[in-house]
N, C-alpha and C positions, 0 to 999 in steps of 0.2 A: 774574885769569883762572882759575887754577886753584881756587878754591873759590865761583865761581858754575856749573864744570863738576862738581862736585860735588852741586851745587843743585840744576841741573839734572838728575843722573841721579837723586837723588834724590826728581824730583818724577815722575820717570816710573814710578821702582820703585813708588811708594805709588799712582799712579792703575795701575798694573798688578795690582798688589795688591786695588783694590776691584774688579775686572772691569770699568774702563771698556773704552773703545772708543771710535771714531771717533762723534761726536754721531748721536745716533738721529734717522732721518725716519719719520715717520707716515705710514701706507698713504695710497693713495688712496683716498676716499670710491666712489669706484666698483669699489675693485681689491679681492677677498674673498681674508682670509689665509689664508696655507694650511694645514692640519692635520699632527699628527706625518707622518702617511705620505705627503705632499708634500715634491720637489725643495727643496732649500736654494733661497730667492729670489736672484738677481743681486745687486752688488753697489746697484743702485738700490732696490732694496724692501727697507728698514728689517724688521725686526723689532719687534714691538710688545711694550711691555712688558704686567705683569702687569695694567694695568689697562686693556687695550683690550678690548672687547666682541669677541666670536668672532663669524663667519658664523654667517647663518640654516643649521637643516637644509639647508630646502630648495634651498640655492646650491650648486652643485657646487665644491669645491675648488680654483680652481685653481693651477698651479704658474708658474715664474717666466717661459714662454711663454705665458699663458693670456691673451685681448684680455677688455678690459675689456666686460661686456655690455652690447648694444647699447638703445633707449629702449624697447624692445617688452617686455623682459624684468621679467621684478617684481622689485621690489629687495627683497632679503633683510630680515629682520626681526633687528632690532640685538639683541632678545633672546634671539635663540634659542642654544643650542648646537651645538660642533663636532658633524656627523655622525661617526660612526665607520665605518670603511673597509669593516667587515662587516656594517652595521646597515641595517636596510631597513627602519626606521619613524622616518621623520622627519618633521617639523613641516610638513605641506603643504597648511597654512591651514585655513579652515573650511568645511566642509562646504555645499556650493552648497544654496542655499534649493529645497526642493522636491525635491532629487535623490531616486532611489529605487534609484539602482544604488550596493552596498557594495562599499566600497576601491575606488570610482571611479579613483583615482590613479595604482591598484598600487603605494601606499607601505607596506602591507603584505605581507609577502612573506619571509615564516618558512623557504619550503624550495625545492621543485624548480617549484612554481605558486604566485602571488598565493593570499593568504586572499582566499574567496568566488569565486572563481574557479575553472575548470576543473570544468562542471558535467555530467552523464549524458551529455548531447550531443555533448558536447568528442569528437572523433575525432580530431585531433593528436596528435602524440605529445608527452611532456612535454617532449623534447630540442627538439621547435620552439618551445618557448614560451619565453624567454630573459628575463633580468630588465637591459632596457638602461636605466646609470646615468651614459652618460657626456654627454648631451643630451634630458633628459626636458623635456616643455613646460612641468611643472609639480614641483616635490616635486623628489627627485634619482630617483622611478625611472618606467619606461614599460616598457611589455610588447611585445618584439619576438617576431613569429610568421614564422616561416621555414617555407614551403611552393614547392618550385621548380615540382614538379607542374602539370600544366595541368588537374588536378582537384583540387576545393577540397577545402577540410579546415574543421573547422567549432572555434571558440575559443568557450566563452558561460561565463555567470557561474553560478554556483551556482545550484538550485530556490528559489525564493520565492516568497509568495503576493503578489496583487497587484491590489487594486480597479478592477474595470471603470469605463472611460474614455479618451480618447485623450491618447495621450504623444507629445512632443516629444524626439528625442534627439540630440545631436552630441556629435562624438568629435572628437581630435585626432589625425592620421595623416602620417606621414614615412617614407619610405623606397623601396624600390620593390617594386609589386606590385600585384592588384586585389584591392579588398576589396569584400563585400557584405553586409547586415545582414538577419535573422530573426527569430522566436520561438518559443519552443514552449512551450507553456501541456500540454494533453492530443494534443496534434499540433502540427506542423510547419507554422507559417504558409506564405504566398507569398513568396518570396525577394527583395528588392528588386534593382534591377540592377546590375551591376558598377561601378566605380570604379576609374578607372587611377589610381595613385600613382607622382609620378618625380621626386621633389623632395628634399631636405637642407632643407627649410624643415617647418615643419607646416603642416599642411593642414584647415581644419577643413570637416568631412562632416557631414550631419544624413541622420536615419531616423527617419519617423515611422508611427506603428500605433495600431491601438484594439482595447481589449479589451471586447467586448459585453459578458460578463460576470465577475464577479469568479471571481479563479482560488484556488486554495489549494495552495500547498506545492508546484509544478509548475514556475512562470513560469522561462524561461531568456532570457535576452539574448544574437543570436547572434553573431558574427561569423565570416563565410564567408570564407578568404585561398584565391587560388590566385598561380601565377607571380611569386613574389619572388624575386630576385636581389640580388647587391653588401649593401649592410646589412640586406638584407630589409625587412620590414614593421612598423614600429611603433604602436603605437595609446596613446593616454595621454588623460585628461581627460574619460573618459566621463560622461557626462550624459545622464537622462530625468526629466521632468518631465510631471506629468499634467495636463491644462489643468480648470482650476476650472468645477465646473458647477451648476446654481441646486439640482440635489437634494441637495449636497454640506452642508446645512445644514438639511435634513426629514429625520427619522427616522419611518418608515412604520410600521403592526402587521404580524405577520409572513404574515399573509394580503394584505398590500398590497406594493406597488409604486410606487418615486416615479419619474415623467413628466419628462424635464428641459424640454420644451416645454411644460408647464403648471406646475412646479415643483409640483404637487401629489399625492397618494398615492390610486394607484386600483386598485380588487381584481385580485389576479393570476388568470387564467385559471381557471374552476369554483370561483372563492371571490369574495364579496359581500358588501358593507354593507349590505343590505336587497333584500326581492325585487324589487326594480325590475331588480337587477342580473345577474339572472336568465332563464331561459327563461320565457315566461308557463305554462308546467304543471312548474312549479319556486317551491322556496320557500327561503327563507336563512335555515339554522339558528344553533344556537347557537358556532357555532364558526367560523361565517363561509362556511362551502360549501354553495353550491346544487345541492339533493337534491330527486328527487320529493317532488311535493309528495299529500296523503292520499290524493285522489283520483283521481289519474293514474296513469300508468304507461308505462315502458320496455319493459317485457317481457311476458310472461304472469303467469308467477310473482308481479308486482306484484297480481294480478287477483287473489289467491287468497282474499281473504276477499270477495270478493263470486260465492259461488258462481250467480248468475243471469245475471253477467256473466264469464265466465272468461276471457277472451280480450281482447289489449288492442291496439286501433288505433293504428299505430306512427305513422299520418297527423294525430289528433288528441290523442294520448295519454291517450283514455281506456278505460274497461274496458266492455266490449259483452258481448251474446249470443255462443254460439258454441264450438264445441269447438278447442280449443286445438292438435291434434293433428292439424286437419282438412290435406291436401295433405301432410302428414310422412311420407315412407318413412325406415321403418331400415334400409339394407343387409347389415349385421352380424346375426346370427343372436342374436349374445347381448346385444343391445340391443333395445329398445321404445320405443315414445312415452311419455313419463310427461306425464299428462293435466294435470298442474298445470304442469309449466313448456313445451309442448309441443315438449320439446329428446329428441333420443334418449339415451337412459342402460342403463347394466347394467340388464335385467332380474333381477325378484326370483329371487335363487339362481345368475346367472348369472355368469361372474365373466372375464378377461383372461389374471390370473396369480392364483396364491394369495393376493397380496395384496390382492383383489379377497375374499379369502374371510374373511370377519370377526363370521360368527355361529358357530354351532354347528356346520356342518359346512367343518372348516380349509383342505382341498386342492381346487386346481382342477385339474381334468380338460381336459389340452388337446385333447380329440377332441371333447369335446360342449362344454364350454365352460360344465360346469357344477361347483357346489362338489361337494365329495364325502367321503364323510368319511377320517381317516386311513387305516384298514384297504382305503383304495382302490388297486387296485394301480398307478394313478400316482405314488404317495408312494415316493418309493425310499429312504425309511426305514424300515428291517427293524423290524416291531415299536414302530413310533413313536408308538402308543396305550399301550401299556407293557400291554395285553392276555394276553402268553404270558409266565412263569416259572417256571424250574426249578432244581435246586440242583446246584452246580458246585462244584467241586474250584480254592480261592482257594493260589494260591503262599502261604507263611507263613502265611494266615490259615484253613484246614482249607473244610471245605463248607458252604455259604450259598444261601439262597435268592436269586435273581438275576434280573431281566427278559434274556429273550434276545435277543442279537445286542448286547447292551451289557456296557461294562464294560469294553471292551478285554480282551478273555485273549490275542488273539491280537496286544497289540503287546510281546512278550516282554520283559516287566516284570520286572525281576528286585530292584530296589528297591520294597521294598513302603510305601514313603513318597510315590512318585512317583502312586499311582489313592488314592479316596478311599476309609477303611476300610466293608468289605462292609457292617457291622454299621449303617451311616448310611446304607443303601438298605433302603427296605421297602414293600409293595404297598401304595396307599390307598384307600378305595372309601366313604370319610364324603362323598366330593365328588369329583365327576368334570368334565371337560371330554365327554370322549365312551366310549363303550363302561362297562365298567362298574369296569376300576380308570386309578389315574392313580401315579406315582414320588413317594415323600415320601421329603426329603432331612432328616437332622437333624443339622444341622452346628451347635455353638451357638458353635463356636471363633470367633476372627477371621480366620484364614488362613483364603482359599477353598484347598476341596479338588479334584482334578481327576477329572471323572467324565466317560466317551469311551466314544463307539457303538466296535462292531468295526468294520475297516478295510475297505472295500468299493473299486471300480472306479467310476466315474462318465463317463458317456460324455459326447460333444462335446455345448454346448449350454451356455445360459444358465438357471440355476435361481432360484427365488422360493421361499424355505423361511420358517417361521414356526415358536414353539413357546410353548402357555400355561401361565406360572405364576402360584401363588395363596399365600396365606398370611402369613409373617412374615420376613424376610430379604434379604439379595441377592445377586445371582445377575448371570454375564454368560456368553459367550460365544465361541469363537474355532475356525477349523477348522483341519485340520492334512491334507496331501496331499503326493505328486512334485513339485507345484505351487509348495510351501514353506507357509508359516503366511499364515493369511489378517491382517488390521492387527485390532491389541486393539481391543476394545470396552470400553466404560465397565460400570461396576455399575450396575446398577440395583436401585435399592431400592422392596421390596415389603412392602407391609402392608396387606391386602385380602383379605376373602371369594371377589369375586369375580373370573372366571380375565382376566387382561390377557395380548394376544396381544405378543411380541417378534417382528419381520421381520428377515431379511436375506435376502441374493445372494447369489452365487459361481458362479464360470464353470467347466464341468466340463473336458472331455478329461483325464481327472488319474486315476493309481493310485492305491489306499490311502490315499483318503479318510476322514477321520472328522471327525463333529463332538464338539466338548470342552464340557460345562457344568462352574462351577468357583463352586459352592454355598457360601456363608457366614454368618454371624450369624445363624441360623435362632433364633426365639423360638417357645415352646411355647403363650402365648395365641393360636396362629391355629395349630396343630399343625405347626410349623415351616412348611417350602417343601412345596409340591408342583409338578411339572412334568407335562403331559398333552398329547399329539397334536402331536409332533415330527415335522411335514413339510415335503417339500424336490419341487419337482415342477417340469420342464420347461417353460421358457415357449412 
């Protein structure tokens, strides 16, 4: 007795020793094991050993209360891995043939919103949108939207572009509350109609829409919540699918268009496979658009090389006898009928705003409504012909001959780096814009230097200023006022005999105004810059 009690302990020491235990039971085929961060199972749920296959992702964990899932539910796939307790990209099968909406699932889900989700539109706040993992229909996750409100809030998926056609979409929904669907392409589709939700089951809901035409980089998919209470409102399993259509397999030229009731490609609206397709006083050019055709015409102006006919009957389209002008008043003083298009236009010399004024003489005159030249006293540029100079007493740089009212002396310079040196202004008269001299700049540096009218008052009103330079270099512009600095302009680069006009605006009421030119890389085969008839005149 006493040494099979021996035996005995000793066969318990040695199975204690290898870490047996009471014989292992294998799960149940329907029961998924649990993960580290799952309850210890009951003394009924074995522990598997090292070579049991782990739950799919997509099955939720459960612990040793969890009821085995019911026949509706998809059975987890034997290969997948444990989910991890903080992980929100799990195995949540393949991708539905056709789908066009990204992380349908919401198995992505990196931070406070699903990846591709929460798009312009989204007016929720991020706290309503909730990442529920403990009952998703599919995957381990779903998108709970909490809105108590009796005014909706709008959830959509990220901008995407999206081929015109009609789509098919259904969602999966649980919980309580009404939901409704939208889109918004360049606007705000029609809103479909509400959906009560009041169930612990899912729910599956369809919305369906067409897109006339394809969208680029806009499309959103909406979902409208209002009045959710208790778990609120979940949505999971979205799906849109486009329905297949016969152009879906014709590739048109890009003057065509494919017909899905003829499946065939026919020219998009003023473009044509030949003139048939056309107006009869139309012909289809080379590029596939129908364009008058030689002998017809739209307008007058069509009419103009047959001066016996100048006038074109808009009832046959073609060109007749006849003064083109005839029944035409101009009401405007500084417009006429111009005989070839019989449209009213500026009359020659007559002009709106200065920029109306683009020969020879620059400024418009807003009392007669005609050009006129710099020296006009509408130009409230002092000396904007560069006409009057005299020699002046330069801080640092002793006496210089100088055009008046420029130069700035009066915005108390006290760094003589800051205006550009005297000695690179000199009067030029080898070529002028107007009157008989014009400002030649000889800057050959790279740094523009800065050269400024004196400071003047400028009363209310909106101005149209211009100024011509000619020669070799570039040159830009910028004003300076009480107003602040007007926005930099670009260089422009000049290398021409002859004078090209530069336009701007500026809106007066403003003290101590000045305009700034800021002259550089002047080259001596065009005798550097010159600048001539700097006007600025009330519209």
């Amino acid at each position: 007795m006493t040494l099979f009690r021996v035996c005995l302990a000793s066969l318990l020491l040695l199975v204690t020793a290898c870490g047996g235990s009471e014989p292992e039971v294998p799960p149940d085929a329907g029961q998924s094991v649990p993960d580290s961060g799952a309850e210890t199972p009951d003394a009924g749920a074995g522990t598997p050993d090292a070579g049991q296959e782990t739950p799919d992702a997509g099955q939720e964990t459960p612990d040793s209360g969890t009821e085995t899932p019911d026949a509706g539910q998809e059975t987890p796939d034997a290969g997948s891995g444990t989910p991890d307790a903080g992980s929100g990209t799990p195995d949540a099968g393949e991708v539905p043939a056709g789908n066009v909406i990204d992380n349908w699932g919401f198995e992505e889900w990196p931070g406070a919103v699903p990846t591709k989700w929460y798009g312009s539109t989204s007016d929720i706040t991020t706290d309503g949108v909730g990442r529920e993992t403990t009952n998703a229909f599919e995957g381990v996750n779903a998108a709970r939207l909490t809105n108590p409100s009796t005014s909706h809030l709008r959830f959509s998926t990220l901008a995407k572009s999206m081929r015109a056609g009609r789509y098919s979409c259904t969602y999966q929904a649980r919980g309580t509350g009404e939901v409704r669907n939208a889109f918004f392409d360049d606007d705000y589709s029609t809103y479909s109609a509400y959906t009560r939700v009041d169930s612990k089951e899912w729910k599956k809901l369809a919305y369906n829409f067409n897109l006339a035409a394809d969208v680029f980089d806009t499309f959103e998919l909406i979902f409208s919540v209002r009045s959710t209470s208790g778990e609120h409102l979940s949505i999971d399993d979205v799906r849109c699918v486009r329905a297949v259509e016969p152009c879906d397999a014709i590739s048109c030229e890009s003057w065509a268009r494919c017909v899905n009731a003829t499946a065939t490609c026919e020219p998009l609206s003023g473009r044509c496979q030949d003139a048939t397709d056309c107006s009869e006083w139309q012909t289809c050019d080379a590029t596939h658009t129908c364009v008058v055709a030689e002998d017809r015409c739209t307008r007058h102006a069509d009419c103009a090389g047959t001066p016996q006919t100048p006038v074109c009957d808009y009832a046959t389209h073609l060109c007749i006898a006849g003064d083109p002008c005839a029944g035409v008043t101009c009401s405007n003083p500084a417009t006429s009928c111009n005989p070839t298009t019989g449209v009213c236009e500026l009359a020659e010399g007559a002009c709106f705003t200065t920029y109306d004024c683009r020969g020879a003489l620059p400024a418009c005159d807003a009392a007669t409504r005609r050009c006129v030249s710099a020296a006009h006293p509408s130009n409230i540029i002092r000396n904007g012909g560069f006409e009057s100079w005299n020699t002046y007493s330069i801080p640092y740089y002793g006496n210089h001959y100088l055009p008046d009212f420029w130069y700035g002396i009066d915005n108390g310079v006290s760094d003589p780096g800051t205006e550009i040196k005297p000695t690179r202004l000199l009067p030029y008269t080898t070529a002028v814009h107007g009157g008989s001299r014009a400002l030649q700049f000889v800057v050959p540096i790279q740094v523009a230097e800065r050269f400024s009218s004196e400071k003047f008052n400028v009363p209310s009103g909106n101005y149209s200023c211009s100024y011509r330079v000619r020669g070799h270099g570039t040159i830009r512009h910028r004003t300076y006022s009480s107003g602040g600095w007007s926005p930099q302009t670009d260089f422009i680069a000049v290398d021409s005999d002859a004078w090209q006009p530069v336009f701007f605006r500026f809106t007066g009421n403003v003290r101590d105004w000045r305009l700034l030119l800021y002259p550089s890389r002047s080259a001596a085969d065009r005798d550097h810059l010159q600048v001539d008839d700097v006007v600025c005149t009330k519209d």
